[in-house]
C-alpha positions in Angstrom: -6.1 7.7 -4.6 -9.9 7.3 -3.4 -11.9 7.9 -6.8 -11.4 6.7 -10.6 -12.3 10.2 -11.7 -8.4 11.5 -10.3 -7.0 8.5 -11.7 -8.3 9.4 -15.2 -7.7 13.4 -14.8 -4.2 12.2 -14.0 -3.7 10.1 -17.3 -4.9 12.8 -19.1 -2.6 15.8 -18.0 0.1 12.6 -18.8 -0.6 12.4 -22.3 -0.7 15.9 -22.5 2.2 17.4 -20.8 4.7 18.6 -23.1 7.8 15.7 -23.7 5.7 13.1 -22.8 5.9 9.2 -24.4 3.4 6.8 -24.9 4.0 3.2 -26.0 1.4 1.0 -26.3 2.0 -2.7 -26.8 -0.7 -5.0 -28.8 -1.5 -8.1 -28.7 -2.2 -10.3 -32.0 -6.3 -9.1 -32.4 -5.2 -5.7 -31.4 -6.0 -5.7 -27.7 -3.8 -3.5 -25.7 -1.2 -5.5 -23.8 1.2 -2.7 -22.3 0.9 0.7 -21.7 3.7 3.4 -20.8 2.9 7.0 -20.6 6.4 8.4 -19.1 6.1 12.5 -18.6 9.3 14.9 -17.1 7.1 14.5 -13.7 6.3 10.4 -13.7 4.4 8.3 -15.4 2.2 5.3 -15.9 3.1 1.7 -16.3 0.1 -1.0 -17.2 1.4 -4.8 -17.7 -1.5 -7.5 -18.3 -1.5 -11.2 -18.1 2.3 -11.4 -16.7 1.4 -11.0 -13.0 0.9 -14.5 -10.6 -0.7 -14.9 -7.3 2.9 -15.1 -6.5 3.4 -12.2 -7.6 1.2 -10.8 -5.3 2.7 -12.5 -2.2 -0.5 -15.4 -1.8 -0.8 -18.5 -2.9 -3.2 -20.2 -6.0 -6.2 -21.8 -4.9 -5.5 -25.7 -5.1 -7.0 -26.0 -8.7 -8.4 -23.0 -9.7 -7.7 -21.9 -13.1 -6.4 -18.2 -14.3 -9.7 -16.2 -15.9 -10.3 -13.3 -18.1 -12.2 -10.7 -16.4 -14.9 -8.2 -18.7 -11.7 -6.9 -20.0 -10.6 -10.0 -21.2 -7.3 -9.7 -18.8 -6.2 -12.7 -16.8 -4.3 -10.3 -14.7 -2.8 -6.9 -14.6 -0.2 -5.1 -13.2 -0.9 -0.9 -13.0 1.7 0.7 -11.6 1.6 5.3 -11.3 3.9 7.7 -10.2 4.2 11.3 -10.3 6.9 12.4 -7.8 6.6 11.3 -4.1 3.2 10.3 -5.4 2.7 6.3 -6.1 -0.2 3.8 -6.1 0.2 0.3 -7.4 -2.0 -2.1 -8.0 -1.7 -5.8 -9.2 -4.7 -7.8 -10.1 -4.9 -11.7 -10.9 -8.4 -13.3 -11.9 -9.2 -16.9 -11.1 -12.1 -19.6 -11.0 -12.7 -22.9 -9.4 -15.5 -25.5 -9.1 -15.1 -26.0 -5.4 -17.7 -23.6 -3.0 -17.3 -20.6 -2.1 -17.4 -21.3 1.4 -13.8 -23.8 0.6 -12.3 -21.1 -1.0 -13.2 -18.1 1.8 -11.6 -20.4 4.4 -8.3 -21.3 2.4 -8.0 -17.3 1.6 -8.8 -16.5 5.1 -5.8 -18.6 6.6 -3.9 -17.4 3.5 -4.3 -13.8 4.3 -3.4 -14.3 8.2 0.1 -14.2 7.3 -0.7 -9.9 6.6 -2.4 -9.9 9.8 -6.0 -9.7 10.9 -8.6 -10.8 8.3 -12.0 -9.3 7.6 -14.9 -9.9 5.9 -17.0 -7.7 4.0 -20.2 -7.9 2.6 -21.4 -4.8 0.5 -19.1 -2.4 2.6 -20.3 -4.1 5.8 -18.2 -6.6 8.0 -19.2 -9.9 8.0 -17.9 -11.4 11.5 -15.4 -10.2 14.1 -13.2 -8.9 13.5 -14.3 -5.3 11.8 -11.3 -3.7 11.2 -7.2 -4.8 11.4 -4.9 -4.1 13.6 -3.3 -1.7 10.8 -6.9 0.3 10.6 -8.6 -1.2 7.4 -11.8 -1.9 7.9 -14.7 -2.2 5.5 -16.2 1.1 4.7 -13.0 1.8 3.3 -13.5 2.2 -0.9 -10.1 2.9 -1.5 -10.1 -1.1 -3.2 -12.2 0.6 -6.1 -9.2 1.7 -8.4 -9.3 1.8 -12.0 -7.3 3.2 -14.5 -8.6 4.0 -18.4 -7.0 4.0 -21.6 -9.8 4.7 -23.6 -9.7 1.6 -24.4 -9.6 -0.7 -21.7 -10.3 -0.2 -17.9 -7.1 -1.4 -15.8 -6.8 -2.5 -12.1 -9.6 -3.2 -9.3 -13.5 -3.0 -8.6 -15.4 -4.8 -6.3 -16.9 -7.6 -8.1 -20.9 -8.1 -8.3 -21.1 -10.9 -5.5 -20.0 -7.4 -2.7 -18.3 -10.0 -0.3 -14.4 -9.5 0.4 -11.6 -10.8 2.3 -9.0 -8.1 3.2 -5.6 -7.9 5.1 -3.5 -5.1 5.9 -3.6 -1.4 6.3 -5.8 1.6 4.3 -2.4 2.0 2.2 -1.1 -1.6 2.1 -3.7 -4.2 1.7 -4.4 -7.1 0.2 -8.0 -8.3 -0.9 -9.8 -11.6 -2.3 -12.6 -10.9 -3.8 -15.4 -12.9 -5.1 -18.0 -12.6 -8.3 -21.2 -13.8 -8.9 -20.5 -17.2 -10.8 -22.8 -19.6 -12.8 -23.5 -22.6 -11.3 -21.0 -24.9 -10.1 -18.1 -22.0 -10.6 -17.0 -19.5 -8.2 -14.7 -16.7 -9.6 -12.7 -14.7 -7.6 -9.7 -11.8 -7.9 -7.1 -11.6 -6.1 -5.3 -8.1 -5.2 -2.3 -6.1 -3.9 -2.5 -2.5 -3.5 -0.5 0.4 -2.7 -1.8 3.4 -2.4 -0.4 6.7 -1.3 -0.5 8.2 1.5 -3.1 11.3 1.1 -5.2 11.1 3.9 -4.6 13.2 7.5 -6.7 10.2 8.6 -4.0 7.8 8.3 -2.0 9.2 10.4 -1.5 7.8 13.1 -1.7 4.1 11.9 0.3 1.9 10.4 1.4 2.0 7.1 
């Protein structure tokens, strides 16, 4: 899915659609925790602050601390499906006192085991090379996934720093991303997405 607005317009027709069920699980100052929406045609599944950079398939930073992002999640797990249709996402937040630049190279040898690396900067590469083996390359937007409750915003922006690490192909990628920090911190997400395949443009490539 390549823009929030579907992702919402799908939620909607969930909760809507007749023999649908919504749970919603909450946490002790009545934050959501969990969300189901299950409908005869799929559903959708959001789990936060249960998901690990092992989860993801990468390792932790040496040090660096889970963080709650402006949603006050550590990490999330969004997972949709509505037939042959299905996009996951799983999200973990972290922060560290060590530079950037320390941090960039341990992701960047981290990431080789997905294949090429990139680097992007606002959409822009950063380096050799510009785009994986697999076809990703940075123009792609498709990292920009978010899913809405009404309450809370789930899954996976580009934070405000704009520079990226990325592995993988347009469906199947995997992503470090870095925020603007205070001094002396430097926050960063780290991501696996699955997206599905909607695109005559991927064909073609690997998936």
């Amino acid at each position: 899915m390549r823009n929030t607005a579907a992702l919402l317009g799908c939620l909607g027709l969930a909760v809507f659609v007749a023999g649908c069920r919504v749970h919603v699980d909450k946490d002790a100052n009545g934050e959501e925790k969990n969300v189901q929406v299950d409908t005869p045609f799929g559903g959708i599944h959001v789990n936060t602050d249960q998901t690990s950079a092992a989860d993801l398939g990468l390792p932790v930073y040496p040090g660096a601390e889970a963080v709650r992002d402006n949603d006050r999640d550590k990490s999330a797990d969004v997972h949709m499906g509505f037939g042959q249709w299905e996009l996951r996402v799983k999200v973990v937040n972290y922060t560290t006192t060590d530079s950037q630049d320390k941090v960039v190279d341990f992701y960047k040898h981290a990431l080789g085991r997905y294949g090429d690396v990139i680097a992007c900067q606002n959409d822009s590469p950063v380096g050799k090379p510009t785009v994986t083996a697999e076809g990703l390359n940075c123009s792609d937007n498709d990292s920009n996934v978010n899913v809405s409750t009404g309450q809370n915003n789930y899954g996976y922006h580009k934070g405000s720093n704009g520079f990226e690490l990325k592995a993988g192909s347009k469906r199947h990628q995997h992503i470090v991303g870095f925020e603007s920090s205070a001094p002396g911190q430097t926050r960063f997400s780290l991501v696996a997405l699955d997206l599905p395949f909607s695109s005559s443009s991927d064909q073609g490539k690997s998936d």
